[in-house]
C-alpha positions as CSV (number, residue, x, y, z in Angstrom):
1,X,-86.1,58.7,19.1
2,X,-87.8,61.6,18.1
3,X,-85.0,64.7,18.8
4,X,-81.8,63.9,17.3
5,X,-78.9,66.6,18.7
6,X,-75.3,66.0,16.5
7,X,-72.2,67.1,14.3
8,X,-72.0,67.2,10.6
9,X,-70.2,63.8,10.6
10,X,-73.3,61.9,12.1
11,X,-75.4,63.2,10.1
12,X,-73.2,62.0,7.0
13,X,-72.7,58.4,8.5
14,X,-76.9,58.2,8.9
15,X,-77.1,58.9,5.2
16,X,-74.2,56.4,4.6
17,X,-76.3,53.7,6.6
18,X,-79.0,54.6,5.3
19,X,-77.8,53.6,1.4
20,X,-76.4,50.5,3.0
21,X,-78.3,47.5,4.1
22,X,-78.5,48.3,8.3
23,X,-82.1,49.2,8.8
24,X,-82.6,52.8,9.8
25,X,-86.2,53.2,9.3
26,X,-87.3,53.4,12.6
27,X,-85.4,56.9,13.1
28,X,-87.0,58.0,9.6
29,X,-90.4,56.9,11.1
30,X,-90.0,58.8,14.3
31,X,-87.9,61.3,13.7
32,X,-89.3,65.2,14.6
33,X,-86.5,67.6,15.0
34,X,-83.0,67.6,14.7
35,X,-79.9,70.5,15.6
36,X,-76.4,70.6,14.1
37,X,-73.5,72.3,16.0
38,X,-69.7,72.1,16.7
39,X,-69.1,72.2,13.2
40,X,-70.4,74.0,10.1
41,X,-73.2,71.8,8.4
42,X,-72.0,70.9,5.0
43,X,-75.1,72.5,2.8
44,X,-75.7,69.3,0.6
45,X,-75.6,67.0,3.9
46,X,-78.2,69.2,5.2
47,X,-80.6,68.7,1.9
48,X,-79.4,65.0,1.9
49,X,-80.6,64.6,5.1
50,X,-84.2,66.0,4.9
51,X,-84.7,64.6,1.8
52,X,-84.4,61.2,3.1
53,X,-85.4,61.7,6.4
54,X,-87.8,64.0,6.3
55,X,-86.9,66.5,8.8
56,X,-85.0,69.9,8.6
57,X,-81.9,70.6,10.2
58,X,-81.5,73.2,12.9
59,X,-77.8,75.1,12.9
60,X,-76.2,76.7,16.5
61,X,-72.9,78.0,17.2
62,X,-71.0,78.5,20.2
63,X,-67.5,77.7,22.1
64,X,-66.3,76.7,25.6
65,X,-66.0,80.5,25.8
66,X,-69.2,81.1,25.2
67,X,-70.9,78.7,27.4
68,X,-71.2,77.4,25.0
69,X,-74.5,78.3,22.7
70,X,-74.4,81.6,20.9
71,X,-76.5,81.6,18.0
72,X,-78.9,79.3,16.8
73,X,-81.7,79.0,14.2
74,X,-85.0,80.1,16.3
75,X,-88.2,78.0,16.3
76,X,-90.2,78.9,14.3
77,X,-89.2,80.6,11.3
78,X,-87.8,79.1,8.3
79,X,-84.2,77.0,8.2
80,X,-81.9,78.7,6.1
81,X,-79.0,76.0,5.1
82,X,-75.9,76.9,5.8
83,X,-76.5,79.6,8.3
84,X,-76.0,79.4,12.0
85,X,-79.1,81.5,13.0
86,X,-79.5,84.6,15.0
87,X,-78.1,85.5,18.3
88,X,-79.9,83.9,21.3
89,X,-81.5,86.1,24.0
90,X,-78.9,88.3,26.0
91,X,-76.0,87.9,23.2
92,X,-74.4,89.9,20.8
93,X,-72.8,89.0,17.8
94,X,-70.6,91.0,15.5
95,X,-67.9,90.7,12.3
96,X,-64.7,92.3,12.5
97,X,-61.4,92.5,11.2
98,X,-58.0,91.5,11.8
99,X,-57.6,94.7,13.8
100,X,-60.7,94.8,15.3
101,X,-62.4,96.9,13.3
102,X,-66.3,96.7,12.4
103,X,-67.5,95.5,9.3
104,X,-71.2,96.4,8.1
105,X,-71.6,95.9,5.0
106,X,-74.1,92.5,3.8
107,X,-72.1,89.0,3.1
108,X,-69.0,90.7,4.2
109,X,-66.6,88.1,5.5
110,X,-65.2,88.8,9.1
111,X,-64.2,87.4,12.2
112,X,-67.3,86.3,14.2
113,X,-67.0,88.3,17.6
114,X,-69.4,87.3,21.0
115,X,-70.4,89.4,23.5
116,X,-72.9,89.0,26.4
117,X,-73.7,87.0,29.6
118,X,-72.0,83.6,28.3
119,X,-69.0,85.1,27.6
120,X,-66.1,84.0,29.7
121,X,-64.0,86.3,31.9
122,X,-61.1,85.0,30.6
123,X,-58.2,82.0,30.3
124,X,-57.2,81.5,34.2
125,X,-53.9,82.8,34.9
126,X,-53.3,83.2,31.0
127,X,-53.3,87.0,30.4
128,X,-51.7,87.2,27.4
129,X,-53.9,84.9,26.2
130,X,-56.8,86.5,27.2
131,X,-55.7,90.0,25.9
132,X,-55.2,88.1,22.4
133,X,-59.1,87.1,22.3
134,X,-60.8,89.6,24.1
135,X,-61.3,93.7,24.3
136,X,-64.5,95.4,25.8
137,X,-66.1,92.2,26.8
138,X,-66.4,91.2,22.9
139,X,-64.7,87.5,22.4
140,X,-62.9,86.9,19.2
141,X,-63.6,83.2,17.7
142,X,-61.3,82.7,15.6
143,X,-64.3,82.0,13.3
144,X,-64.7,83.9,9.6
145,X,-68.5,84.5,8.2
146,X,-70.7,86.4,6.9
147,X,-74.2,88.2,8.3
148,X,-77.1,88.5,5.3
149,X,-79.3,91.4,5.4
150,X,-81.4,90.4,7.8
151,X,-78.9,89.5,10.6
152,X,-78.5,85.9,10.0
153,X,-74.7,84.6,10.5
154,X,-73.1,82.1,7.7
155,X,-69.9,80.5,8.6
156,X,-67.1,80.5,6.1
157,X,-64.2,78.5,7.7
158,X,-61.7,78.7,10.2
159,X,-59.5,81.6,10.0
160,X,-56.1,79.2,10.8
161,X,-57.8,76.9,7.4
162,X,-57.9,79.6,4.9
163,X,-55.3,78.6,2.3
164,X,-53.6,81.6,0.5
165,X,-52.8,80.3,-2.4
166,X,-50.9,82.3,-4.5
167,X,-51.6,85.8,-2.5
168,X,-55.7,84.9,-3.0
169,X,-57.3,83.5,0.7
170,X,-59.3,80.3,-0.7
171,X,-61.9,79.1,1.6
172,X,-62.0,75.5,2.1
173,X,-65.3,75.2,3.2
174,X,-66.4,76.7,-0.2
175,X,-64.8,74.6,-2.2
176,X,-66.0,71.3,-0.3
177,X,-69.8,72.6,-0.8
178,X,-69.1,72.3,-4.3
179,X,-67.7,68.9,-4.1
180,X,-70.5,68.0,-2.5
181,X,-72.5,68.8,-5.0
182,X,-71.4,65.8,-7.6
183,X,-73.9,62.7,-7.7
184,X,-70.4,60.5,-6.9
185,X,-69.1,62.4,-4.2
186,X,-70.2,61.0,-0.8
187,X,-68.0,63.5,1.5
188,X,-65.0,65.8,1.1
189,X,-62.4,67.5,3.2
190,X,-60.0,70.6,1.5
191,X,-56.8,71.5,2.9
192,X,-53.8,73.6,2.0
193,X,-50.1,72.0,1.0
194,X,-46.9,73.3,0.8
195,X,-46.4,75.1,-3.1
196,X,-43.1,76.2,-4.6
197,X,-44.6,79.1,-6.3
198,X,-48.1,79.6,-5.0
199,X,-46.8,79.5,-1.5
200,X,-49.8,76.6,-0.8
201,X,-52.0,74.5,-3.6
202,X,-55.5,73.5,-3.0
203,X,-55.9,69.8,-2.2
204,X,-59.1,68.1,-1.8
205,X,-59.7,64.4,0.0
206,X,-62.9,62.6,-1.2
207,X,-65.2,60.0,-0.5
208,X,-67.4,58.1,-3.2
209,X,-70.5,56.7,-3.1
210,X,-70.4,53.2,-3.7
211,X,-70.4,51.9,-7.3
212,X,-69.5,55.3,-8.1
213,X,-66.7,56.2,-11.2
214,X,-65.1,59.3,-11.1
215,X,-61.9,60.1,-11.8
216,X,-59.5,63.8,-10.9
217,X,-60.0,65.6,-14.1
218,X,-63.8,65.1,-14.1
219,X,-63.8,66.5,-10.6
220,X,-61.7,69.1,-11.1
221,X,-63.6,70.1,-14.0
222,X,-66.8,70.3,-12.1
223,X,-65.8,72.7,-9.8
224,X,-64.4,74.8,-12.4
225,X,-67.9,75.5,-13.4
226,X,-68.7,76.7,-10.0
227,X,-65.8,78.7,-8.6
228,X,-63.5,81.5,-9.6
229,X,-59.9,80.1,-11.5
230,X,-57.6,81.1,-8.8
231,X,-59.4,78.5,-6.4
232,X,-59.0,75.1,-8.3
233,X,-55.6,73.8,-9.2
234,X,-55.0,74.8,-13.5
235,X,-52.2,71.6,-14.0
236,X,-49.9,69.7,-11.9
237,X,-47.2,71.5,-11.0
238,X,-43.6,71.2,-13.0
């Protein structure tokens, strides 16, 4: 196998096998290329993952409504982690806001928006539905990110996953990244839970690597090195 085409979770269970004793050497040896989608690419599973392998990991985005490819990372330039590429030919991409307007400025976060020949006509005999998701022939995705300064798109989660935690949105794909980022974490998931007084707490799910010791307050205290107070839970609640 020399192309491997799959979502973030494969890529995690090839680095699990790999620290386990099922022989995976063969893909290592003949692995060339490899593409991401469906899902945003954790950024420490992507480093994981060409550190061990050898290979670099190539991001795309799309929906059914889009036919379903709408960016990716183009051939030939450098991988940027984390970012779902550029555009492909004949597509338009754009960040807006809850009411549809435009936002311009660098690494601000807005709805990713789709526009071009892949873009579906609509939900068949759904109008409403339609009239939700689309104006001018731009789709709405229901997808929040950021563009850099030279165009490149970054997803930043789900806009139905943001937790608002005490009137601040909290991303969890941000605060997973950092997990990611301890030696003894092996995978992590963030959601939001029902809070009496913050309206919804922060709760994170890990995974450890084998043999690995870590307990909640170490954890909790690594992130707070890395992300702003109002995102990480202070105590446990009274």
């Amino acid at each position: 196998m020399t192309f491997f085409a799959g979502v973030p979770t494969m890529y995690w269970a090839l680095l699990e096998q790999q620290a386990s004793d099922v022989d995976v050497s063969a893909i290592a040896r003949n692995l060339r290329r490899a593409m991401a989608g469906v899902a945003a690419l954790p950024v420490e599973i992507h480093r994981r993952f060409e550190e061990r392998f050898g290979v670099t990991i190539r991001e795309g985005y799309g929906l059914s409504e889009t036919s379903p490819l709408a960016t990716l990372t183009p051939v030939g330039e450098q991988v940027r982690p984390g970012s779902i590429g550029l555009p492909v030919w004949g597509v338009e991409a754009r960040l807006v806001t809850r009411g549809w307007e435009r936002g311009e400025g660098c690494d601000e976060v807005g709805e990713i928006t789709i526009r071009g020949h892949n873009v579906m006509k609509g939900y068949h005999n759904r109008p409403e539905a339609t009239a939700e998701v689309m104006r001018n022939g731009w789709f709405r995705t229901g997808d929040l990110a950021r563009r850099d300064k030279d165009g490149w798109f970054y997803i930043v989660d789900r806009t139905k996953d943001v937790i608002i935690r005490g009137g601040f949105n909290v991303y969890p794909r941000e605060i997973e990244e950092v997990l990611l980022t301890h030696p003894a974490v092996s995978m992590a998931a963030v959601i939001g839970v029902p809070h009496e007084s913050h309206g919804e707490e922060v709760k994170a799910c890990v995974v450890l690597n084998p043999g690995a010791d870590l307990t909640e307050d170490q954890l909790i205290a690594w992130c707070k090195q890395a992300m702003a107070i109002y995102k990480y839970r202070c105590s446990e609640p009274q």
